[in-house]
C-alpha positions as CSV (number, residue, x, y, z in Angstrom):
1,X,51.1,121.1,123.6
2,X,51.5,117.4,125.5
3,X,48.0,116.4,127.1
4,X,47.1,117.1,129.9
5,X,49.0,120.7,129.7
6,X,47.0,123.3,130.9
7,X,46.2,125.8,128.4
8,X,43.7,127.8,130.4
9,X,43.1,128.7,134.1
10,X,40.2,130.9,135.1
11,X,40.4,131.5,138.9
12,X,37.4,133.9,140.9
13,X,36.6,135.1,137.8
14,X,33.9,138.1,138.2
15,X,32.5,140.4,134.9
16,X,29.4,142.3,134.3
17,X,28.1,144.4,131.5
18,X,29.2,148.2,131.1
19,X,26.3,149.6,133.3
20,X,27.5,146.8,136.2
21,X,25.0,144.3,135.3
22,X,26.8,141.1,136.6
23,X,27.5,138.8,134.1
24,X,29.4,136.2,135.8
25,X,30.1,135.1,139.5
26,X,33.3,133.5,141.0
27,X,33.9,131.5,137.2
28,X,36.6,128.7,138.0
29,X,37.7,126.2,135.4
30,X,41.3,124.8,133.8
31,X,41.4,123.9,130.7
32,X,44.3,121.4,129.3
33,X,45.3,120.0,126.0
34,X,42.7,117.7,124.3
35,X,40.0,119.0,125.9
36,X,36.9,121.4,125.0
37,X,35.3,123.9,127.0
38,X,31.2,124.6,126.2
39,X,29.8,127.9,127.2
40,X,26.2,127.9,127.5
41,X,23.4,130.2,128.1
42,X,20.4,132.1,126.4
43,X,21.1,135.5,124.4
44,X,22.7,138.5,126.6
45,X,24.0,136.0,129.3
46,X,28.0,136.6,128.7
47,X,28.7,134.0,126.7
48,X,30.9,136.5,124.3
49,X,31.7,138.9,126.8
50,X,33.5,135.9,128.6
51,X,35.4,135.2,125.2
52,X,36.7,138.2,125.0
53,X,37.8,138.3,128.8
54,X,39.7,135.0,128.3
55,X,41.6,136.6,124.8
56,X,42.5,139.5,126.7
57,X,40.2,142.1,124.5
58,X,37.8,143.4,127.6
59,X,39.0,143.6,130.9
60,X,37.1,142.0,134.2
61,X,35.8,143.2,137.2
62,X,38.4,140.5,139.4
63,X,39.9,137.0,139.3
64,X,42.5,136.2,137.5
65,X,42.8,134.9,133.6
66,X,45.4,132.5,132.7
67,X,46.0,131.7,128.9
68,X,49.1,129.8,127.9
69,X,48.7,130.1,123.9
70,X,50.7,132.7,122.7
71,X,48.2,134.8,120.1
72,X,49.7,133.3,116.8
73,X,48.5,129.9,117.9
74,X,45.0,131.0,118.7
75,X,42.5,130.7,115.9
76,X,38.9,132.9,116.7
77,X,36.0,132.9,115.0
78,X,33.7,135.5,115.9
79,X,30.4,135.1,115.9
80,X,28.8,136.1,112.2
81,X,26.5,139.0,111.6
82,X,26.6,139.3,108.4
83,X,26.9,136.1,106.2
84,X,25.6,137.9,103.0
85,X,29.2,139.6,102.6
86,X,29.8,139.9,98.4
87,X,33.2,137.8,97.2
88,X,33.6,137.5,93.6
89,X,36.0,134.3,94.9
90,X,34.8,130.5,95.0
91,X,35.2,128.6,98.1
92,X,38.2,127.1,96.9
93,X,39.9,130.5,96.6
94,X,38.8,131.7,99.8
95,X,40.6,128.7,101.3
96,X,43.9,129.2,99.5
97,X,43.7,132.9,100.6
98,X,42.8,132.1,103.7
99,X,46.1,130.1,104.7
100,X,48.1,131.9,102.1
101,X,49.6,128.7,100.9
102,X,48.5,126.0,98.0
103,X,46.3,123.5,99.1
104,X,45.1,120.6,97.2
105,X,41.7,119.0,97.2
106,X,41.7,116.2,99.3
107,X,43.9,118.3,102.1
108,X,40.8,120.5,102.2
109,X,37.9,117.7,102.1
110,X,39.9,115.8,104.3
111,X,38.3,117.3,107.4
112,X,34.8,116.1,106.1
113,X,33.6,119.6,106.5
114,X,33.5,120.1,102.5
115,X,32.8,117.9,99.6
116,X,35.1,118.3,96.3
117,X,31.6,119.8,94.7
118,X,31.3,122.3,97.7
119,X,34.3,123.9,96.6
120,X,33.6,125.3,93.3
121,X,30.7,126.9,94.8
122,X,31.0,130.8,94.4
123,X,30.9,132.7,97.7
124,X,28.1,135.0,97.3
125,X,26.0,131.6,96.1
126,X,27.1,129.7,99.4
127,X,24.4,129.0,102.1
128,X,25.1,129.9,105.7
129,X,26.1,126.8,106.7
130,X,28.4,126.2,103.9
131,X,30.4,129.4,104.2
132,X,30.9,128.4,108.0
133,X,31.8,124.9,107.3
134,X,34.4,126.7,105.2
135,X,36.1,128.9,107.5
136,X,36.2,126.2,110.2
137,X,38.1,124.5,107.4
138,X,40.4,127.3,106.8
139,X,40.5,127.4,110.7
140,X,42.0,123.3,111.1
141,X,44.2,124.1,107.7
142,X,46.4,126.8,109.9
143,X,46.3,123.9,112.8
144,X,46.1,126.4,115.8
145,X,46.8,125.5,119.4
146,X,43.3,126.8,120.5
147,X,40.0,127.9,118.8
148,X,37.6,129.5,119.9
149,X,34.0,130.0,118.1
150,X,31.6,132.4,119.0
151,X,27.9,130.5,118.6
152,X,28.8,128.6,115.4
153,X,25.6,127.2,114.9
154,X,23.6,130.2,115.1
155,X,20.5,130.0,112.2
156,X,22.0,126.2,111.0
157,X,20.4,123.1,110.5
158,X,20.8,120.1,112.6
159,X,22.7,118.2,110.0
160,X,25.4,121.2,109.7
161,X,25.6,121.4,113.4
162,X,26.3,118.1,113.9
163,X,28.8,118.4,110.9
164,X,30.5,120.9,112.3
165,X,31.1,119.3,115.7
166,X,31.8,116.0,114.7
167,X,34.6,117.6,112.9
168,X,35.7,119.7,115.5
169,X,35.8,116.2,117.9
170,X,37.5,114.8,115.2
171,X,40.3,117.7,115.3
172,X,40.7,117.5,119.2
173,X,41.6,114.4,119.4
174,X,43.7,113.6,116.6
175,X,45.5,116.5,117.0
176,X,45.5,117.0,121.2
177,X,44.4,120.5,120.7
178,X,41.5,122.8,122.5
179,X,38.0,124.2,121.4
180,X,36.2,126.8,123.7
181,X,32.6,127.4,121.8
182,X,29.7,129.1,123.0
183,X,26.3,128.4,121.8
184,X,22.9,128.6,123.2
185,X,22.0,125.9,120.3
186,X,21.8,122.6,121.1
187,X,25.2,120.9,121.4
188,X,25.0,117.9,118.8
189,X,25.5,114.6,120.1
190,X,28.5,113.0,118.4
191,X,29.9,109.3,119.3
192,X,33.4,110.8,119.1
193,X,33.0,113.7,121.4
194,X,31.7,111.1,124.3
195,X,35.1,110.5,123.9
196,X,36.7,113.6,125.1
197,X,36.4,115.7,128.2
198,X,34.2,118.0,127.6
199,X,34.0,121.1,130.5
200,X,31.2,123.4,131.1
201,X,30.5,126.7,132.1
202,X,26.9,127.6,132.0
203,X,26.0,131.6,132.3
């Protein structure tokens, strides 16, 4: 998409938990090309329940929802329960099964998310952070229009969490696409996202 496209309009925006527990109140924000949209708040506040409302998978109580991405060209990560999932597979296979293409080495490191080492690491062996690092990778291998990330940095370290969203400043701007992450983490200082408009919605 050409900057400054708007990718995302949410207009009056209302939503509330099942029982009617209100969530969020008269949300407003646009969202164009280049651009990343932070969702903060502690545990329960809507942070994922928003997500959903803005991919179309739960509806809301009123507003309107504008997405301009067409699904293919949306990339989400939900957020991840259970990281001690058994894959007889290497890192490097679960990458090239991942994009169901052939990808070399240095296409892969390239995002500075992995190391050539990381890579031949199996699976089941992988820390937290390294299994996330690696389907973020797989995630800027397909080059989607938007992605969106459900608390990434749930349980990491600081070094992985500012890894991970140094690369994913790195990925807007070279590539004038969108990020909409939610985290109730701290948001890791990077010199490269001071460099890109970064909107908040704080639940």
């Amino acid at each position: 998409m050409n900057r400054g496209s708007t990718i995302l309009s949410l207009c009056s925006v209302n939503f509330s938990t099942p029982d009617r527990r209100s969530l969020g109140c008269n949300v407003n924000i646009d969202l164009e090309a280049g651009q990343f949209l932070l969702l903060t708040g502690p545990n329960g506040a809507g942070k994922s329940t928003l997500i959903e409302i803005i991919l179309g998978m739960r509806p809301l109580d009123s507003g309107f929802v504008h997405l301009q991405v067409p699904e293919p060209a949306i990339s989400y990560l939900p957020q991840m329960q259970d990281t001690q999932t058994h894959m007889p597979f290497s890192l490097r296979d679960v990458l090239q099964v991942s994009v169901d293409r052939t990808v070399d080495d240095d296409e892969i490191t390239g995002f500075n998310l992995l190391t050539s080492e990381h890579l031949d690491l199996g699976w089941n062996n992988a820390s937290g952070g390294e299994k996330r690092r690696t389907l973020l990778t797989s995630i800027f291998l397909q080059e989607p229009e938007l992605i969106v990330l459900d608390e990434p940095f749930n349980h990491l370290d600081t070094d992985s969490r500012q890894i991970m969203a140094s690369s994913l400043g790195s990925y807007v701007k070279r590539l004038n696409k969108c990020v909409i992450l939610s985290t109730h983490e701290g948001f890791e200082s990077d010199p490269l996202l001071g460099e890109l408009t970064i909107k908040h919605i704080a639940l």
